[in-house]
PDB file of N, H, CA, C and O in Angstrom:
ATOM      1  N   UNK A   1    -118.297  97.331-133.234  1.00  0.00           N
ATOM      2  CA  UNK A   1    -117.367  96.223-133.234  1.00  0.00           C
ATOM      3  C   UNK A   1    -116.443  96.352-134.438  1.00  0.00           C
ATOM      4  O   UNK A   1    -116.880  96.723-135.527  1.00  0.00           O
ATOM      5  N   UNK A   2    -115.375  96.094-134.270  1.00  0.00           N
ATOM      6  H   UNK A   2    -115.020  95.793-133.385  1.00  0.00           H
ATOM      7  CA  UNK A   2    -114.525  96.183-135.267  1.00  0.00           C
ATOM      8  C   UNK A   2    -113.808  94.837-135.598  1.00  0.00           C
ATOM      9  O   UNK A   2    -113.543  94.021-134.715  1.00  0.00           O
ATOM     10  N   UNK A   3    -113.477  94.626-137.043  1.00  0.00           N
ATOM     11  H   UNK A   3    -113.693  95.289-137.761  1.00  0.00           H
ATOM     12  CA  UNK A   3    -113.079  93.728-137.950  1.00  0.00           C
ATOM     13  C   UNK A   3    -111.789  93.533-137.955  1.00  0.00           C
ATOM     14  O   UNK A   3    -111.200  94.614-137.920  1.00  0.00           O
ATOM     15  N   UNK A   4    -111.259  92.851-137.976  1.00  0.00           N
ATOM     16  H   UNK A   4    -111.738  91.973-138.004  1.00  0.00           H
ATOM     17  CA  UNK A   4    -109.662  92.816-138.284  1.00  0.00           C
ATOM     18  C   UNK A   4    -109.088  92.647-139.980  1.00  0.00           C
ATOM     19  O   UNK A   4    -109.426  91.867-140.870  1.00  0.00           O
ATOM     20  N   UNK A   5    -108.260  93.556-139.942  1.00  0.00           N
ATOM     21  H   UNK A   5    -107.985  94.189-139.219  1.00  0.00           H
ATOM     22  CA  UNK A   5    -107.706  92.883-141.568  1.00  0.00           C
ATOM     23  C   UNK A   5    -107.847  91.712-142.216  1.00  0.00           C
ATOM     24  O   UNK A   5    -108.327  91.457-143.320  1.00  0.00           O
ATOM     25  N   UNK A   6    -107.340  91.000-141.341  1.00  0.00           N
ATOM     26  H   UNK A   6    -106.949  91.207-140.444  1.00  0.00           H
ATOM     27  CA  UNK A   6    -107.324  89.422-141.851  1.00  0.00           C
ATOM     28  C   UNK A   6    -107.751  88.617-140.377  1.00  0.00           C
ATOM     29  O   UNK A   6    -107.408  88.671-139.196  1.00  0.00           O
ATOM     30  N   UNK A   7    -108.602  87.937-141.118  1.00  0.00           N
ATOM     31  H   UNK A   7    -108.881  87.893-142.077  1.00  0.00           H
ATOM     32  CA  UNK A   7    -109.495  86.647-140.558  1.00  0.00           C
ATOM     33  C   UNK A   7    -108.949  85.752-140.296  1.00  0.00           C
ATOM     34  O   UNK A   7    -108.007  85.414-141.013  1.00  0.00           O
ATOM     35  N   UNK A   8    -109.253  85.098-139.326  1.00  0.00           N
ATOM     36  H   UNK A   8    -110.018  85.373-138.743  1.00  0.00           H
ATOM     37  CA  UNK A   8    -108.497  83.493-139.198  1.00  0.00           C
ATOM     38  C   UNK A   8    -109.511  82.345-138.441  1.00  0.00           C
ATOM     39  O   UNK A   8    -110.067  82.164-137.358  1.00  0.00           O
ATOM     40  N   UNK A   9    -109.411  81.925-139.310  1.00  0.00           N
ATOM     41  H   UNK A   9    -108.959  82.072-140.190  1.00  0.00           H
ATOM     42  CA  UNK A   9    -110.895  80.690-138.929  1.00  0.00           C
ATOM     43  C   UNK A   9    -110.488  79.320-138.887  1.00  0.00           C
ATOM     44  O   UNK A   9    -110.667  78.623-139.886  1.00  0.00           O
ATOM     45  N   UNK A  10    -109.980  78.861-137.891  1.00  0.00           N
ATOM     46  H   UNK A  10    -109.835  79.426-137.079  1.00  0.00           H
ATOM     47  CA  UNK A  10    -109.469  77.785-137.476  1.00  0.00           C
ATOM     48  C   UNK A  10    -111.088  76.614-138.357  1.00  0.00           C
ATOM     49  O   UNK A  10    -112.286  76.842-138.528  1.00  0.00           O
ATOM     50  N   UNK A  11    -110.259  75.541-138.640  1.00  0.00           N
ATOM     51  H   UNK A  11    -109.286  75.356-138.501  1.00  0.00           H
ATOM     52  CA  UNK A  11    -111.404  74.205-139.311  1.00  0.00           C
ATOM     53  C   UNK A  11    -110.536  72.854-139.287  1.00  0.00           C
ATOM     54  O   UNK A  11    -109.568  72.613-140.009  1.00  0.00           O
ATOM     55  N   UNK A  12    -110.973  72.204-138.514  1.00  0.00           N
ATOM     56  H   UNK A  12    -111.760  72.400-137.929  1.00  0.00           H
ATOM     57  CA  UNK A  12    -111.030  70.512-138.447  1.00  0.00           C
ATOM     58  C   UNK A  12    -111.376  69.944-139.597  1.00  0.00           C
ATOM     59  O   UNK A  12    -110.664  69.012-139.971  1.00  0.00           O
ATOM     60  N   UNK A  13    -112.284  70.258-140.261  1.00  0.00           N
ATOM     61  H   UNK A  13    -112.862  71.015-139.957  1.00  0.00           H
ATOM     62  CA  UNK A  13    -112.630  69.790-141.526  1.00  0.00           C
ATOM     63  C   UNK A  13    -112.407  69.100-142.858  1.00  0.00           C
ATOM     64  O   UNK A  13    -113.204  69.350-143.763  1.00  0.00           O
ATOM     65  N   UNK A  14    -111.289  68.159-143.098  1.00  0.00           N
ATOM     66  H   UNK A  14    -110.642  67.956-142.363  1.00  0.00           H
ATOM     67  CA  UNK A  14    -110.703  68.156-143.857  1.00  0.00           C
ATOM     68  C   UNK A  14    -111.295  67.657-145.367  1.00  0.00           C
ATOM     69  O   UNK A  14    -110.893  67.846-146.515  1.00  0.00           O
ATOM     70  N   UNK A  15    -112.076  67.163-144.979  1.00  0.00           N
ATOM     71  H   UNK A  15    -112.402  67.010-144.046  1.00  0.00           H
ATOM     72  CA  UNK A  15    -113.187  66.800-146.458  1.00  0.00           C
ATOM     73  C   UNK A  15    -114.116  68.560-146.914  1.00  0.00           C
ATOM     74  O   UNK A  15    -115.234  68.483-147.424  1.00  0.00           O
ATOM     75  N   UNK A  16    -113.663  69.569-146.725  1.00  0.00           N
ATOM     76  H   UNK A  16    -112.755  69.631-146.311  1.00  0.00           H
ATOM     77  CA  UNK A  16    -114.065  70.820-147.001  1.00  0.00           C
ATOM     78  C   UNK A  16    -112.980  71.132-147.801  1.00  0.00           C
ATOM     79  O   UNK A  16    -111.793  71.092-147.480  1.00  0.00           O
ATOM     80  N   UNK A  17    -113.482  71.458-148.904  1.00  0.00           N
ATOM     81  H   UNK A  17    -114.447  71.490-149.165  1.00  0.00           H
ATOM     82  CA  UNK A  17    -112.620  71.969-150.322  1.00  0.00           C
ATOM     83  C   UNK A  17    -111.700  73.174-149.867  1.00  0.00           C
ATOM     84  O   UNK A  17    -110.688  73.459-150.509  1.00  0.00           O
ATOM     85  N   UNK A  18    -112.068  73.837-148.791  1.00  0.00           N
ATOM     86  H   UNK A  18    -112.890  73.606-148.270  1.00  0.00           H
ATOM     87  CA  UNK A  18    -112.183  75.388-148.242  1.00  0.00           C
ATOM     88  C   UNK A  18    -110.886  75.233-147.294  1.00  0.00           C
ATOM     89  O   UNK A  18    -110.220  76.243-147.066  1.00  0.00           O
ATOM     90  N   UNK A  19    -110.516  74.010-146.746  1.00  0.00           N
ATOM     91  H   UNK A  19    -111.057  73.189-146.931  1.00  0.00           H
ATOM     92  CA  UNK A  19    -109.704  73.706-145.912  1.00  0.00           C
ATOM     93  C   UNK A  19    -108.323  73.463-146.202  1.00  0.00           C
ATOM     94  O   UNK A  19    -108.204  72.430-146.861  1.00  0.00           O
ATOM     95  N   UNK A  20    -107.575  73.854-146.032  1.00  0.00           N
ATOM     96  H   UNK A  20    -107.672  74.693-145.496  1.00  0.00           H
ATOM     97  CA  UNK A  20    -105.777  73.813-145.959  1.00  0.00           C
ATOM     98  C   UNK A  20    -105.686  72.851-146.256  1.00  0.00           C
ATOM     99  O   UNK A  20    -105.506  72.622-147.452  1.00  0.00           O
ATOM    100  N   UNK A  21    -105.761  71.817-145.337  1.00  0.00           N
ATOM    101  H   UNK A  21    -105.907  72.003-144.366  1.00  0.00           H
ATOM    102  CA  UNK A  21    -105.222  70.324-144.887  1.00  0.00           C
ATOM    103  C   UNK A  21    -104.669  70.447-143.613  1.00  0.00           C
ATOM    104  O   UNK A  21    -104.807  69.411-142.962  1.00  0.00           O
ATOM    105  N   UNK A  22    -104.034  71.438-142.965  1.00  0.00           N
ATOM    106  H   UNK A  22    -103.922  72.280-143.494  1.00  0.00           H
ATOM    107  CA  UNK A  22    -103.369  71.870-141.629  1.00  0.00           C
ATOM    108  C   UNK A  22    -104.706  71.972-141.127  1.00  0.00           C
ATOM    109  O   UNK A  22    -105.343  70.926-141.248  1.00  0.00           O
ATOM    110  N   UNK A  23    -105.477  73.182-140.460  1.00  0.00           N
ATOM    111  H   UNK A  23    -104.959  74.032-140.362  1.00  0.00           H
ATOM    112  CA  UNK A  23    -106.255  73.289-139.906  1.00  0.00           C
ATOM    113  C   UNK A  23    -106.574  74.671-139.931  1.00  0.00           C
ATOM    114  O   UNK A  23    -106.599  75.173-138.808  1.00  0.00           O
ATOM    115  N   UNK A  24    -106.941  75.790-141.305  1.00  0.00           N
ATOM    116  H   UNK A  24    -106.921  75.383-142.218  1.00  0.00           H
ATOM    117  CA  UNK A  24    -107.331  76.417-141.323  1.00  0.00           C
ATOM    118  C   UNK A  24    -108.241  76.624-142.377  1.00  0.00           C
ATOM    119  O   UNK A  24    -107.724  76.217-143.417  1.00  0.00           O
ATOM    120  N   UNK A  25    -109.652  77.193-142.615  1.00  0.00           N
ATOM    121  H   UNK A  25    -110.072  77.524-141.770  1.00  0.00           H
ATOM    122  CA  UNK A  25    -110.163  77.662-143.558  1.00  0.00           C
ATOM    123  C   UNK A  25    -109.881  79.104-144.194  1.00  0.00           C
ATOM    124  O   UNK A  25    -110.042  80.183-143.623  1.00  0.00           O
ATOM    125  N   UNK A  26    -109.302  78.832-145.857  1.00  0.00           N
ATOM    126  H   UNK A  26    -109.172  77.956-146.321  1.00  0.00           H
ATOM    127  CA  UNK A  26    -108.933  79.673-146.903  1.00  0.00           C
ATOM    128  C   UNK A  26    -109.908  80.428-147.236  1.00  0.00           C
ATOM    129  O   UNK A  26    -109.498  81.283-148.020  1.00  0.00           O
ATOM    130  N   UNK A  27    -111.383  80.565-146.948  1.00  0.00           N
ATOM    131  H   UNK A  27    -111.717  79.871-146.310  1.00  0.00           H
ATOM    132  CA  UNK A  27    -111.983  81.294-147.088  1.00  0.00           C
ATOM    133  C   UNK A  27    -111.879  82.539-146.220  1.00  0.00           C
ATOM    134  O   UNK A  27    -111.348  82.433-145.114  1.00  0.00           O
ATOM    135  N   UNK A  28    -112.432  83.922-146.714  1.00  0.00           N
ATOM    136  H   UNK A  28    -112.864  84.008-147.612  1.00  0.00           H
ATOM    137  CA  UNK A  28    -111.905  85.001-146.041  1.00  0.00           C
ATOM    138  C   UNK A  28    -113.060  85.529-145.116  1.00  0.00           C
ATOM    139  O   UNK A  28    -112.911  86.520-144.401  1.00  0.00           O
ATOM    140  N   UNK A  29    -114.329  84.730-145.185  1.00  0.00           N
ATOM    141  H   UNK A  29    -114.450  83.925-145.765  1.00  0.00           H
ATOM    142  CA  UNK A  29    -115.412  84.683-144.248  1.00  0.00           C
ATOM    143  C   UNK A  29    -116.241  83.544-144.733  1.00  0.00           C
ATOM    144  O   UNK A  29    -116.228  82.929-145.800  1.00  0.00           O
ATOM    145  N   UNK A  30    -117.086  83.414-143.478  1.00  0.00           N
ATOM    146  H   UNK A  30    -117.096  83.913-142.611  1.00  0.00           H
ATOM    147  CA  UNK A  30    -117.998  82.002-143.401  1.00  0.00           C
ATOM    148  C   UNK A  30    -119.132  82.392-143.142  1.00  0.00           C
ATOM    149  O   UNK A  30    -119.421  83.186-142.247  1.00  0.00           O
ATOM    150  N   UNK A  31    -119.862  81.881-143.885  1.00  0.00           N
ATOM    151  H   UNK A  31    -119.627  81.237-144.613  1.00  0.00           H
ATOM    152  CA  UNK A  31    -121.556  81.556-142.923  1.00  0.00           C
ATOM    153  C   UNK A  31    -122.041  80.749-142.251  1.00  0.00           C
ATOM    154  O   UNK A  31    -122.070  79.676-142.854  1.00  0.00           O
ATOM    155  N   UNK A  32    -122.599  80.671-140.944  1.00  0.00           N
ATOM    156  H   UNK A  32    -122.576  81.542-140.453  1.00  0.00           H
ATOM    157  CA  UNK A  32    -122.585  79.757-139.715  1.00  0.00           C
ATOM    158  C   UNK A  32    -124.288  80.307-140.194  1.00  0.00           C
ATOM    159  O   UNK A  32    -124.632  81.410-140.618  1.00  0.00           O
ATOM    160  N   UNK A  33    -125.227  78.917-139.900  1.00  0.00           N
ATOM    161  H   UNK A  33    -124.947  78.021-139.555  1.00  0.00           H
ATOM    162  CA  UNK A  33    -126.293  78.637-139.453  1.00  0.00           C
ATOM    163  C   UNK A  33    -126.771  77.761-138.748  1.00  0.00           C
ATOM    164  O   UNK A  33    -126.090  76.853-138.271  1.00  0.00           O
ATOM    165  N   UNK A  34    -128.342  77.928-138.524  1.00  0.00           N
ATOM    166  H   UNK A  34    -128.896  78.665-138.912  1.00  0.00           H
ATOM    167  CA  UNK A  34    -128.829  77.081-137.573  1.00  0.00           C
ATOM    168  C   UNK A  34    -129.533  76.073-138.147  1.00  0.00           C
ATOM    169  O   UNK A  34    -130.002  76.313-139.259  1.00  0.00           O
ATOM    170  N   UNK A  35    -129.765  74.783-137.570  1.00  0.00           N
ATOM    171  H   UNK A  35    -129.385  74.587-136.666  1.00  0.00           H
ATOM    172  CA  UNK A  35    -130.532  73.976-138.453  1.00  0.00           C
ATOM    173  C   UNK A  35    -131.720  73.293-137.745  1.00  0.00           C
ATOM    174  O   UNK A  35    -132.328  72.247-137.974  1.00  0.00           O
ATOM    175  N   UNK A  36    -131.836  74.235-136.819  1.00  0.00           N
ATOM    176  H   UNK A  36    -131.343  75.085-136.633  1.00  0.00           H
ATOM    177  CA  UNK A  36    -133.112  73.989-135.790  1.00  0.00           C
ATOM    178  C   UNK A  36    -133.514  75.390-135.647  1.00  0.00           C
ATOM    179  O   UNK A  36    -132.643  76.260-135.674  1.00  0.00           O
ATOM    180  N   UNK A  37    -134.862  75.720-135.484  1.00  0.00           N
ATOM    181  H   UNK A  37    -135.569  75.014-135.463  1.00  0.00           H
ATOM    182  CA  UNK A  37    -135.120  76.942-134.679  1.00  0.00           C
ATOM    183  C   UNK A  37    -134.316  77.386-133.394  1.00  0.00           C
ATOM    184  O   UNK A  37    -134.176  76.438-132.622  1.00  0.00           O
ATOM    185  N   UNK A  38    -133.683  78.698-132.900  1.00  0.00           N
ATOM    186  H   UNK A  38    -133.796  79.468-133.527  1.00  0.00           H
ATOM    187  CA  UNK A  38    -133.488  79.087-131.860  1.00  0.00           C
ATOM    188  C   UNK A  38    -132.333  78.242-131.156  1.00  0.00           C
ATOM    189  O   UNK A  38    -132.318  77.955-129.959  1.00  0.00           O
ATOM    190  N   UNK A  39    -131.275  77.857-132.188  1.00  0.00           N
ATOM    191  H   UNK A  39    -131.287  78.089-133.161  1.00  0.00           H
ATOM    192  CA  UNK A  39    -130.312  77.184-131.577  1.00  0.00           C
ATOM    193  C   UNK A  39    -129.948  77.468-130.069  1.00  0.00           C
ATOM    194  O   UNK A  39    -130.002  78.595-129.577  1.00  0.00           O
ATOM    195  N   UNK A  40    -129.619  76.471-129.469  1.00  0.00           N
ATOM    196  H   UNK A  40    -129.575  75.556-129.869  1.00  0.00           H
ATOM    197  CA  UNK A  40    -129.068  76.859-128.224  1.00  0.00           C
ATOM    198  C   UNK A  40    -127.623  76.249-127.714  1.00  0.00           C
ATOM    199  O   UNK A  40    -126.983  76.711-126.769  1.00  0.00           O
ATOM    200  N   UNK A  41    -127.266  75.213-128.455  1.00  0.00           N
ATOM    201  H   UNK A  41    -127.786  74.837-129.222  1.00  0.00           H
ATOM    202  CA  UNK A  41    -126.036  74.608-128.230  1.00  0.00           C
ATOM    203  C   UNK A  41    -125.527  74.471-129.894  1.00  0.00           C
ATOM    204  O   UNK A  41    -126.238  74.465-130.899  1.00  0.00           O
ATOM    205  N   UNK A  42    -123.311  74.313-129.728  1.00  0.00           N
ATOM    206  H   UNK A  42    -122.734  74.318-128.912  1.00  0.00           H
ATOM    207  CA  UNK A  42    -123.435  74.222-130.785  1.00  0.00           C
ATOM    208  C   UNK A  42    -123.884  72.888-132.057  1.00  0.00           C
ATOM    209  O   UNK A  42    -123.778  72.867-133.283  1.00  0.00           O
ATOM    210  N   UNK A  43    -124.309  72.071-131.239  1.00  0.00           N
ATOM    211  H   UNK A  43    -124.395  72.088-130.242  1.00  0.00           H
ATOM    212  CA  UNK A  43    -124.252  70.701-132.153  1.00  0.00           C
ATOM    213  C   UNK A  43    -125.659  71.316-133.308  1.00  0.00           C
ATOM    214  O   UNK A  43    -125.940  70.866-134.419  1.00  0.00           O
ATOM    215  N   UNK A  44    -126.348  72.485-132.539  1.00  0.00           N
ATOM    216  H   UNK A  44    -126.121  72.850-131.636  1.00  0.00           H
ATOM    217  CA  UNK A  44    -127.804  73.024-133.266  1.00  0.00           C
ATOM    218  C   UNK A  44    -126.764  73.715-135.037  1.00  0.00           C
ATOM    219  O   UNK A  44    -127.203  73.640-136.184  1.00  0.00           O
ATOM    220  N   UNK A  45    -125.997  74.046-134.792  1.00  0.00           N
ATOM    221  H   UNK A  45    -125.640  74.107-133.860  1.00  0.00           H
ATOM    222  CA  UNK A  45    -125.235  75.260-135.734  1.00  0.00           C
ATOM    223  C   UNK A  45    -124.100  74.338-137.060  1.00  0.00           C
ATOM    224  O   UNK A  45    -123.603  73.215-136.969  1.00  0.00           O
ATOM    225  N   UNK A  46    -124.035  75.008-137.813  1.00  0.00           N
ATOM    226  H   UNK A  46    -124.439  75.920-137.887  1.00  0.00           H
ATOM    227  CA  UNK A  46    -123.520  74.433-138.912  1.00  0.00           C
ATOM    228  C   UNK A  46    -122.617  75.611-139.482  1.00  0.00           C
ATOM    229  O   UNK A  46    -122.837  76.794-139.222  1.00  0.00           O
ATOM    230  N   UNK A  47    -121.413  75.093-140.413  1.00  0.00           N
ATOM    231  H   UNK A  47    -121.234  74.132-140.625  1.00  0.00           H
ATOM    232  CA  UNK A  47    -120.932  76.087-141.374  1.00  0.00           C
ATOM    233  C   UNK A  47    -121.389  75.848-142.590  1.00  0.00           C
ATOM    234  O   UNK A  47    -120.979  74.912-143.278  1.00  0.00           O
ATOM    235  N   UNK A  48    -122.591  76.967-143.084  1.00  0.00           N
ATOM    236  H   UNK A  48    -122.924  77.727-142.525  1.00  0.00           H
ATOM    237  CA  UNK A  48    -123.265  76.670-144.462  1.00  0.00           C
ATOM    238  C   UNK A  48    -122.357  77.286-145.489  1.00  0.00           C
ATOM    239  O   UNK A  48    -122.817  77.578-146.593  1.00  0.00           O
ATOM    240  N   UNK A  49    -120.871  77.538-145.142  1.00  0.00           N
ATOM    241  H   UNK A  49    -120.498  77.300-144.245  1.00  0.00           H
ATOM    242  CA  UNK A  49    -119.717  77.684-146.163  1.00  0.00           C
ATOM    243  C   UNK A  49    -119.405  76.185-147.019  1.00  0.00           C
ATOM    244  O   UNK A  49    -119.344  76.013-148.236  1.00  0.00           O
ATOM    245  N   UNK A  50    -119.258  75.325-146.056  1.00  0.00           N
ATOM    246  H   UNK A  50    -119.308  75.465-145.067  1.00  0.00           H
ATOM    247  CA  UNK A  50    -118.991  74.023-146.667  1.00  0.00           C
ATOM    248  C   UNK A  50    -119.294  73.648-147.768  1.00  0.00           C
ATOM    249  O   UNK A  50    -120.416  73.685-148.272  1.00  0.00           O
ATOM    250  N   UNK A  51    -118.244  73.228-148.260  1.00  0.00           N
ATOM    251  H   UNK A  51    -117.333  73.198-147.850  1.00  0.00           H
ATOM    252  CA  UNK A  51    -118.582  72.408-150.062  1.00  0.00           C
ATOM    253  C   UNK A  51    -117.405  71.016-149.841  1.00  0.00           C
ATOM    254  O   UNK A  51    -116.187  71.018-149.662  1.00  0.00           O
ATOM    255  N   UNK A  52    -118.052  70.298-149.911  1.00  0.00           N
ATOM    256  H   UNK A  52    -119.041  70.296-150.056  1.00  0.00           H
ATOM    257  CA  UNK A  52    -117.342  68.876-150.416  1.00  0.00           C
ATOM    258  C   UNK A  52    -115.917  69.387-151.173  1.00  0.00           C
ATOM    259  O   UNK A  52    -116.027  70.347-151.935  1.00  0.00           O
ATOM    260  N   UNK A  53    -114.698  68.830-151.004  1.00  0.00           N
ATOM    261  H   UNK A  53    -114.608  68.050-150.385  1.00  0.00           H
ATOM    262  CA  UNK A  53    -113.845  68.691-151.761  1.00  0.00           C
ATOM    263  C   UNK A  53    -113.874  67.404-152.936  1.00  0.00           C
ATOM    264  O   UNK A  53    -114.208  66.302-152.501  1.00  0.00           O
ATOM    265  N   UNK A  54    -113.609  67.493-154.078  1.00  0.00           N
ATOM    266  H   UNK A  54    -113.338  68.388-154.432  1.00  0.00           H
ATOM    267  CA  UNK A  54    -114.059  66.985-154.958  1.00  0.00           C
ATOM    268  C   UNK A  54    -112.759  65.906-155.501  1.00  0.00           C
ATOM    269  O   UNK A  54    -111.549  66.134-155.526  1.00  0.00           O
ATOM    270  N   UNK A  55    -113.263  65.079-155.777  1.00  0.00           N
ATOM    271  H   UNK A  55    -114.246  64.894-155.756  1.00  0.00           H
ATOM    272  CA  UNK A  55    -111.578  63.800-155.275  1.00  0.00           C
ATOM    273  C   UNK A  55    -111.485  63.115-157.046  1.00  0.00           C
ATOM    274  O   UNK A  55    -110.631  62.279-157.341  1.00  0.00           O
TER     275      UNK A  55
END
């Protein structure tokens, strides 16, 4: 599988420090986990990139 130069990770998120304000995350990769065993849908999955933006 191959990578692309540049990433683009669309995020709703706007209380994420990581986030534009438009709707993209500035980070250049993310970590997605699970917060149940053996996720099967996404409400199971999380972005463990997230950090509070700090006000």
């Amino acid at each position: 599988m191959s990578r692309p130069n540049q990433q683009i990770i669309q995020c709703s998120v706007k209380s994420c420090k990581y986030n534009d304000k438009v709707k993209y995350c500035t980070l250049e990769g993310i970590i997605v986990g699970e917060h149940v065993s053996n996720a099967k849908t996404k409400h199971e999955t999380d972005c463990m990139s997230f950090e509070p933006e700090m006000q």
